[in-house]
C-alpha positions in Angstrom: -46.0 70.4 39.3 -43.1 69.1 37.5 -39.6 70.7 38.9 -36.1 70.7 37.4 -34.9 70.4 40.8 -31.1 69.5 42.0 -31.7 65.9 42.3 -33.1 65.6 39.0 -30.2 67.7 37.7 -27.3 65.3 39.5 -29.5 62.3 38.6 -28.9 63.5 35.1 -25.0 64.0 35.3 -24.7 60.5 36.9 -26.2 58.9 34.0 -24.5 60.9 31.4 -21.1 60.1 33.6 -22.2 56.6 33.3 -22.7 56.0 30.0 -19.5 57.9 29.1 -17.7 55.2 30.5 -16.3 52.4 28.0 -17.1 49.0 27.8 -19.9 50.3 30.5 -17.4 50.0 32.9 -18.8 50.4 36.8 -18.0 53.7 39.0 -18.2 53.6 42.8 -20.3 56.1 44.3 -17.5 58.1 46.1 -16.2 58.5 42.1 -18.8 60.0 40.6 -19.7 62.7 43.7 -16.4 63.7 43.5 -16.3 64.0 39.6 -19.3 65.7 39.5 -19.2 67.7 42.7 -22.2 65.6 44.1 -22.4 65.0 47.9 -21.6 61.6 48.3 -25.2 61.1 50.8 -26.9 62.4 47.9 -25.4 60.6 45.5 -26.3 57.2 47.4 -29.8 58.3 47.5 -29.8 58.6 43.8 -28.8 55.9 42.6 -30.5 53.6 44.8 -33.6 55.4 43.1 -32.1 54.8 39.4 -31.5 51.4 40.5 -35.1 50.9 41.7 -35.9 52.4 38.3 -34.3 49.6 36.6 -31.8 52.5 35.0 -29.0 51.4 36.6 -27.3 48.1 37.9 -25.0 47.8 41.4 -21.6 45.6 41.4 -20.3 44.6 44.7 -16.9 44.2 45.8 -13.3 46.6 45.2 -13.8 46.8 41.6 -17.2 47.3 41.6 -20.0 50.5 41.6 -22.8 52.0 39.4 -23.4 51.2 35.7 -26.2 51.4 33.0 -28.1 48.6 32.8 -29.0 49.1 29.2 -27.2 51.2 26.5 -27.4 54.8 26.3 -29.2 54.4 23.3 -32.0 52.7 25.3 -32.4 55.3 28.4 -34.1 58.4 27.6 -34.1 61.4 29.9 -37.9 61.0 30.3 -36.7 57.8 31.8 -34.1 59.5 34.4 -37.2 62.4 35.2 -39.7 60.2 35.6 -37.4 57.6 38.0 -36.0 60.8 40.2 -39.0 63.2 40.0 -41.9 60.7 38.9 -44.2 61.4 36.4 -44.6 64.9 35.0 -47.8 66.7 36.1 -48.8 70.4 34.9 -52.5 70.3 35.4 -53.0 72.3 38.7 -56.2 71.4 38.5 -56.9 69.3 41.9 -59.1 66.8 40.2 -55.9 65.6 37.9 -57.8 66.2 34.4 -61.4 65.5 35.6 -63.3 68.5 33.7 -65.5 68.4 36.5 -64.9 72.1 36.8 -67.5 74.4 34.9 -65.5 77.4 35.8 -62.4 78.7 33.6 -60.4 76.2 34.7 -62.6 73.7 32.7 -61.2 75.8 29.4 -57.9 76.0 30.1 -57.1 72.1 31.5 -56.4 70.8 27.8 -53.7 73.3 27.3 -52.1 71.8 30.0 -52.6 68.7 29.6 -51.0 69.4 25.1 -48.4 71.0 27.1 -47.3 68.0 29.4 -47.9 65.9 26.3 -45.2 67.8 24.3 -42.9 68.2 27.3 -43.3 64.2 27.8 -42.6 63.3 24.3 -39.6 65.5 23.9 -37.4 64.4 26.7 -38.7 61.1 25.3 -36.6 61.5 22.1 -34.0 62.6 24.0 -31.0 59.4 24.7 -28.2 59.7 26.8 -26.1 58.6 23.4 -27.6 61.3 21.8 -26.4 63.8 24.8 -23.4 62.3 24.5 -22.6 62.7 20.9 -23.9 66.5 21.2 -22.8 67.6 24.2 -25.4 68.9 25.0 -25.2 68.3 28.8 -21.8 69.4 30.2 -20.7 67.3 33.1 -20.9 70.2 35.6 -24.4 71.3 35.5 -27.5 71.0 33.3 -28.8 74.3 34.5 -25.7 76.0 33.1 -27.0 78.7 31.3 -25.8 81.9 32.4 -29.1 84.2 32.5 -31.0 82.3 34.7 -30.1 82.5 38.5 -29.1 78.9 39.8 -31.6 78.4 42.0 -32.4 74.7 43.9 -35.5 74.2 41.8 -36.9 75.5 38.7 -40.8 75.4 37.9 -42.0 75.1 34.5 
């Protein structure tokens, strides 16, 4: 099941605060968790996952931090959900897509499967330049619309 959950949401605001920075400047850790409210634990584990990813690159020493390792241009937010959350699944179907199943289930896989297929290739248009330029993620939250309840996970 693929879930908007809080680590996905922070990884998200600490790539946006990363590719706002000029010149791709690093940012410790302790900068961006208190910029963006992010517990600093939390904010370790992430981006030692966006590293891992290949998203991001690490500089050691005083000056050094987090920082894209590609331009915004290049990183899609299918990128950032698929290196926090892995890859998106719908299909509840316990055989993952095997139409195995003669039951209903058997009719109704291939809407799930067109629906992960759209989901995928839309937040694979989707840069972090293009975010940027729209604003169409605020630095606070990406959940941030007001009628739904900010929960620590949403399904869709």
């Amino acid at each position: 099941m693929f879930r908007i959950s809080k680590r996905l949401d922070y990884g998200l605001q600490m790539m946006v605060a990363l590719a706002r920075e000029t010149e791709n400047r690093p940012l410790a850790t302790a900068v961006l968790s208190e910029r963006l409210n992010i517990p600093l634990p939390f904010s370790h584990q992430i981006g030692h996952v966006l590293m891992q990813a290949g998203l991001i690159k690490t500089l050691p020493g005083p000056r050094g931090g987090l920082r894209l390792s590609r331009p915004a241009g290049n990183i899609t937010v299918l990128d950032v959900v698929e290196a926090v959350e892995g890859n998106i699944e719908l299909n509840p179907n316990p055989d993952n897509g095997n139409q195995v199943n003669q039951g209903v289930d058997g009719f109704i896989t291939p809407v799930w499967e067109d629906l992960q297929s759209k989901i995928r290739h839309y937040l694979a248009e989707i840069t972090l330049e293009q975010l940027l330029e729209t604003g169409a993620l605020q630095p606070k939250t990406l959940l941030n619309n007001k009628n739904i309840e900010q929960n620590s996970e949403y399904l869709i």
